[in-house]
VEXVOKOL-696080 format. One record per residue (C-alpha): x, y, z; residue in one letter. Coordinates in steps of 0.1 Angstrom, whole numbers, plus 5000, padded with zeros to 4 digits. Layout:
BEGIN
X, Y, Z, A $
...
***
This chain:
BEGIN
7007, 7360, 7964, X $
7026, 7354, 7934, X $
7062, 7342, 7930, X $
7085, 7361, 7909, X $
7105, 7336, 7881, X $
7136, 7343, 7864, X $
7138, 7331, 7828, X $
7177, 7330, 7834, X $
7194, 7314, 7862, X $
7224, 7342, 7858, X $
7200, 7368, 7867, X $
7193, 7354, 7901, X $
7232, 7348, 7907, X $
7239, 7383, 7900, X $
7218, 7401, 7919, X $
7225, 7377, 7953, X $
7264, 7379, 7945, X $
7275, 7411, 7962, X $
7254, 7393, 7993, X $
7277, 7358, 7992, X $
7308, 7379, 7983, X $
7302, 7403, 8018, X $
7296, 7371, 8038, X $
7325, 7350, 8020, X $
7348, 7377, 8027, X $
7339, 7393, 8063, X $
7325, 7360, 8076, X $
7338, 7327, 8063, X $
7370, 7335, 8051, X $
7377, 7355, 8088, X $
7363, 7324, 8105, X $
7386, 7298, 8087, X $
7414, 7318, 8091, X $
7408, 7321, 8132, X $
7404, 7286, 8131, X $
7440, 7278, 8117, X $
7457, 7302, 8143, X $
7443, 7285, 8168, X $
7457, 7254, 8162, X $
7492, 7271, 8152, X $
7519, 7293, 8166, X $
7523, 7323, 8145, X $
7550, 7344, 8142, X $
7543, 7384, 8154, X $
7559, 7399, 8125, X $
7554, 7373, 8102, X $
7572, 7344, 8088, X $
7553, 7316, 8090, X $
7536, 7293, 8115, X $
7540, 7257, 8136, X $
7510, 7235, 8141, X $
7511, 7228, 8179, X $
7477, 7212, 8180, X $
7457, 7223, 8213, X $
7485, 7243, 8234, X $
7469, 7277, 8227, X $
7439, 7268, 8243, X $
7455, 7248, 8273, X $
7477, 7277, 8277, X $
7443, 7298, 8280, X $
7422, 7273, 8306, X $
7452, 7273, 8327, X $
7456, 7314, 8332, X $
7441, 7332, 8356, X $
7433, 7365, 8339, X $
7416, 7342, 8307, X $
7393, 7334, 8335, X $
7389, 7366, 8351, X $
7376, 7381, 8316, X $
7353, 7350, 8314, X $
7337, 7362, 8349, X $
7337, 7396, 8340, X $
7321, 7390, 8309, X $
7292, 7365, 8323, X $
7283, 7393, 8350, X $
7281, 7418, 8324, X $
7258, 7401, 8299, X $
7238, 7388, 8327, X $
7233, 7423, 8347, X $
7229, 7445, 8313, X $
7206, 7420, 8295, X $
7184, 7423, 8330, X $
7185, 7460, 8333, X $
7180, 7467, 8291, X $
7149, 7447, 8289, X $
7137, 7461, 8323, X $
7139, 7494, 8315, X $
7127, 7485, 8281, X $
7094, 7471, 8293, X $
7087, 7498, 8315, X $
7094, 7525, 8289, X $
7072, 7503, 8265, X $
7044, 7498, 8285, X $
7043, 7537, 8290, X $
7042, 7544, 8254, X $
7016, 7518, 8246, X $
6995, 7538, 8271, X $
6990, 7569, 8247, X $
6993, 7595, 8274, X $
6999, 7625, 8259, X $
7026, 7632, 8235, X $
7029, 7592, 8234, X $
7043, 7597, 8193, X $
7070, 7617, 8206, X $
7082, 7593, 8231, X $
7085, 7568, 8208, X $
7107, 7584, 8185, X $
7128, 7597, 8214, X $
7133, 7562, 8231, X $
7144, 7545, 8196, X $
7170, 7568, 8186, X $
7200, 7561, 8210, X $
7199, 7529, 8193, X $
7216, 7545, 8162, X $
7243, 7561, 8187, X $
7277, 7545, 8180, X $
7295, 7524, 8208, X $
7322, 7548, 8214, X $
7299, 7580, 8217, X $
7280, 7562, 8242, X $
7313, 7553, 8260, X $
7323, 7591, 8256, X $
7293, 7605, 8266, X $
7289, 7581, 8299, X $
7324, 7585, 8306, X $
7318, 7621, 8309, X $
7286, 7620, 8332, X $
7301, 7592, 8356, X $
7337, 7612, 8358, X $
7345, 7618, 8396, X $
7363, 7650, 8394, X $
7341, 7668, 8361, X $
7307, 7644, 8357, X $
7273, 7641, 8374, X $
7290, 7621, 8396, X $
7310, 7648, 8406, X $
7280, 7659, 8427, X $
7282, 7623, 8447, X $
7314, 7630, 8456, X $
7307, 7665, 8471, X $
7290, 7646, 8498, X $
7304, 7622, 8503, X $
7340, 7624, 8495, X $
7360, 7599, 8478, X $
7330, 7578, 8476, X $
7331, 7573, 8431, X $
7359, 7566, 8415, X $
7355, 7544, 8388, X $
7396, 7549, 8376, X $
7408, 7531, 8408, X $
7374, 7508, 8420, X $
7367, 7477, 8392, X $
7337, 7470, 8402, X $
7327, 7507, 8400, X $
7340, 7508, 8365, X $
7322, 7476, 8357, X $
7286, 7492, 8370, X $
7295, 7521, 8345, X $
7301, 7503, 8317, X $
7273, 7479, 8327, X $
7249, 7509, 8325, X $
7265, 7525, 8293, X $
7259, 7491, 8277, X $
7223, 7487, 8292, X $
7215, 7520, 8282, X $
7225, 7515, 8244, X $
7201, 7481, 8238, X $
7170, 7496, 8260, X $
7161, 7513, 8221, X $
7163, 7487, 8207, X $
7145, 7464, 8232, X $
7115, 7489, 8236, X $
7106, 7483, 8201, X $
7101, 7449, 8203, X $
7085, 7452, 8230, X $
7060, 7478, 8219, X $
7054, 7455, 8190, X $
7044, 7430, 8210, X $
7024, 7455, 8229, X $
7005, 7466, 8201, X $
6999, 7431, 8186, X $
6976, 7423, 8221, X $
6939, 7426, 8214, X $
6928, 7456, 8232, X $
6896, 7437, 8238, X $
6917, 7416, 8261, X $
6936, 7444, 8279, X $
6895, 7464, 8284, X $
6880, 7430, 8294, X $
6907, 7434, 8320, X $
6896, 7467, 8330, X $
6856, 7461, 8329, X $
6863, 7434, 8353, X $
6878, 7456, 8378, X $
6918, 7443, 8375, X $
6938, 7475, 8377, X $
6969, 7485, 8352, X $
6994, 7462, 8372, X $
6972, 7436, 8373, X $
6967, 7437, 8335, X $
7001, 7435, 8328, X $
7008, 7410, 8348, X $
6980, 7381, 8339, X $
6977, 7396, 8304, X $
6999, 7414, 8293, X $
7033, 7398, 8303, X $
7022, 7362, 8294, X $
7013, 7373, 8258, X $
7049, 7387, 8256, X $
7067, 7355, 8262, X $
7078, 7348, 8224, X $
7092, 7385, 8226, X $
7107, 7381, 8258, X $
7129, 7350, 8249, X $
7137, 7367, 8210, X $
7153, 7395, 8230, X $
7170, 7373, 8257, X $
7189, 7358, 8229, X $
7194, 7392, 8209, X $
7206, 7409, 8244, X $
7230, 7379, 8257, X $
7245, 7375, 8224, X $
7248, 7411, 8221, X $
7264, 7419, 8256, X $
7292, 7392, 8247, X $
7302, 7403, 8212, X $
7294, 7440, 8207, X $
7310, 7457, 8240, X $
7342, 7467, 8226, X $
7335, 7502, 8215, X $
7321, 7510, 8249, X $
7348, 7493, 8272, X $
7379, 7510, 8253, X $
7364, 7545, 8252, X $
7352, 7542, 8291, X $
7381, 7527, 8307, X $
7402, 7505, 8279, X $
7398, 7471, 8308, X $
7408, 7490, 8336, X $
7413, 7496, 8365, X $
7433, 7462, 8373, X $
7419, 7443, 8343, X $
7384, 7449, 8361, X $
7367, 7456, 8332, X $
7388, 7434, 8308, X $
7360, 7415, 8287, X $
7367, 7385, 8265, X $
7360, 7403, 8237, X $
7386, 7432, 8245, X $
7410, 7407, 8257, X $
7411, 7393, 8222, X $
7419, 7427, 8211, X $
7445, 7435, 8238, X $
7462, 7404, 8228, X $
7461, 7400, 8192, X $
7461, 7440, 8184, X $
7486, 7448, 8215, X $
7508, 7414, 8225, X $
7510, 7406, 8190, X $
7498, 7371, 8201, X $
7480, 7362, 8173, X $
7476, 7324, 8178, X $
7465, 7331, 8217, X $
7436, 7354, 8200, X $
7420, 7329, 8176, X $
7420, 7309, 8200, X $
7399, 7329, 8228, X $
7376, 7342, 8194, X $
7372, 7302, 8191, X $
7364, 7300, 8223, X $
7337, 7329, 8226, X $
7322, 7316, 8194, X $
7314, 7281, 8208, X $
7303, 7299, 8239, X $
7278, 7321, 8220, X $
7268, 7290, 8201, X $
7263, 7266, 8235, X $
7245, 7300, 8251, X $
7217, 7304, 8224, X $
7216, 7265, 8225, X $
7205, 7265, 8258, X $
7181, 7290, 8254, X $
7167, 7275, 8228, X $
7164, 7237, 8242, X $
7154, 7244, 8276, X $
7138, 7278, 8281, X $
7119, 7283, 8246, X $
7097, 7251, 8256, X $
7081, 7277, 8286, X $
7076, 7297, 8259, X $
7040, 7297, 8244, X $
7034, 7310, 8206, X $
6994, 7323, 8201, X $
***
């Protein structure tokens, strides 16, 4: 393959410009200004700021609801990063069968991935409703028994499940990539020497997947800290009780409602080093189980 040269140096500039300007602008800039409000105390409506060093963030490890969002937000990435890439494997290995129809599945599982965040939260908000929903139908039998609106932990299964339900597309690509990429040799050696479908994925399949497996544990942890917003204000905006109060929609409940703007860098700070020390540990401990062919 043959590199492409530019004769002029302003050539290549211009064309990777617009790139550095959306990054410098949406990114850095963003970033650096976070990073100044946490270390000052600004003023709601303006009129400048006092540098008071690390009081936001002891005034955020000593409260009580700073560390209810933490929890809240740990058991959320951990249960929808389990269930998406469950249900994605399953739905993968399906469609790498080529039953029937198996084009058409694909398409259909990929597209809720371009759904919005807050249609997804609309539309799951609808089907797990007590009084109007699905769930409605629960509730016929046994009365009383769903209702997300007073129960946290029912509303956090719901928006668990709205969230799972959003990255399964996303995850069944992958995975059906990495399908795909197995020799099929493999997979009929399998067969010929009696293992059944199970036992295929299991001894061949599954260990072949590894490098995809631990890409998408990164992409789905990451994802389930940072991009839950849309889904937990149009379900149940952190309610019932703060049950459902993630750190990422405490940030906005805070800095968007309280007008504490100095108390919200700081948590943004604090989910951004937690992302980082995440994907670090993922990276130094599990990737070495991780075996590249």
């Amino acid at each position: 393959m043959r590199r492409a040269y530019f004769q002029n140096n302003w050539v290549a500039a211009l064309l990777v410009a617009p790139q550095i300007l959306i990054i410098f602008v949406f990114f850095y800039w963003p970033t650096t200004q976070a990073l100044y409000w946490a270390f000052t105390l600004e003023q709601p409506w303006g009129g400048g700021s006092e540098w008071v060093g690390f009081d936001n963030f002891r005034a955020l490890l000593s409260d009580d609801r700073y560390w209810l969002s933490v929890r809240i937000s740990v058991i959320y990435a951990a249960c929808t990063t389990i269930l998406a890439m469950g249900m994605a494997l399953v739905l993968a290995l399906f469609a790498d069968r080529q039953l029937s129809g198996y084009k058409v599945y694909r398409i259909g599982m990929i597209w809720p991935y371009a759904i919005a965040a807050p249609a997804v939260g609309l539309a799951f908000r609808f089907i797990f409703n007590p009084a109007a929903g699905v769930a409605s139908y629960v509730n016929q039998v046994f009365p009383g028994f769903w209702d997300p609106t007073l129960d946290g932990t029912q509303a956090l299964t719901m928006v668990i499940v709205a969230g799972a339900w959003k990255q399964v597309a996303y995850n069944v690509i992958f995975f059906l990539a990495g399908l795909q990429a197995i020799p099929r040799s493999l997979v009929e050696a399998g067969a010929m020497d009696g293992a059944g479908f199970l036992r295929r994925v299991r001894d061949i399949q599954l260990p072949l997947l590894a490098p995809t497996f631990f890409f998408l544990l990164v992409i789905n942890i990451t994802d389930s800290f940072t991009d839950s917003f849309g889904i937990v204000d149009t379900m149940t905006s952190g309610g019932p009780a703060r049950g459902t109060t993630l750190m990422v929609y405490k940030i906005y409940e805070d800095g968007f409602r309280g007008l504490d703007y100095s108390g919200a860098a700081a948590q943004s700070i604090i989910l951004m080093l937690m992302v980082i020390a995440l994907t670090f540990v993922q990276f130094k401990y599990i990737e070495r189980k991780v075996h590249y062919t």
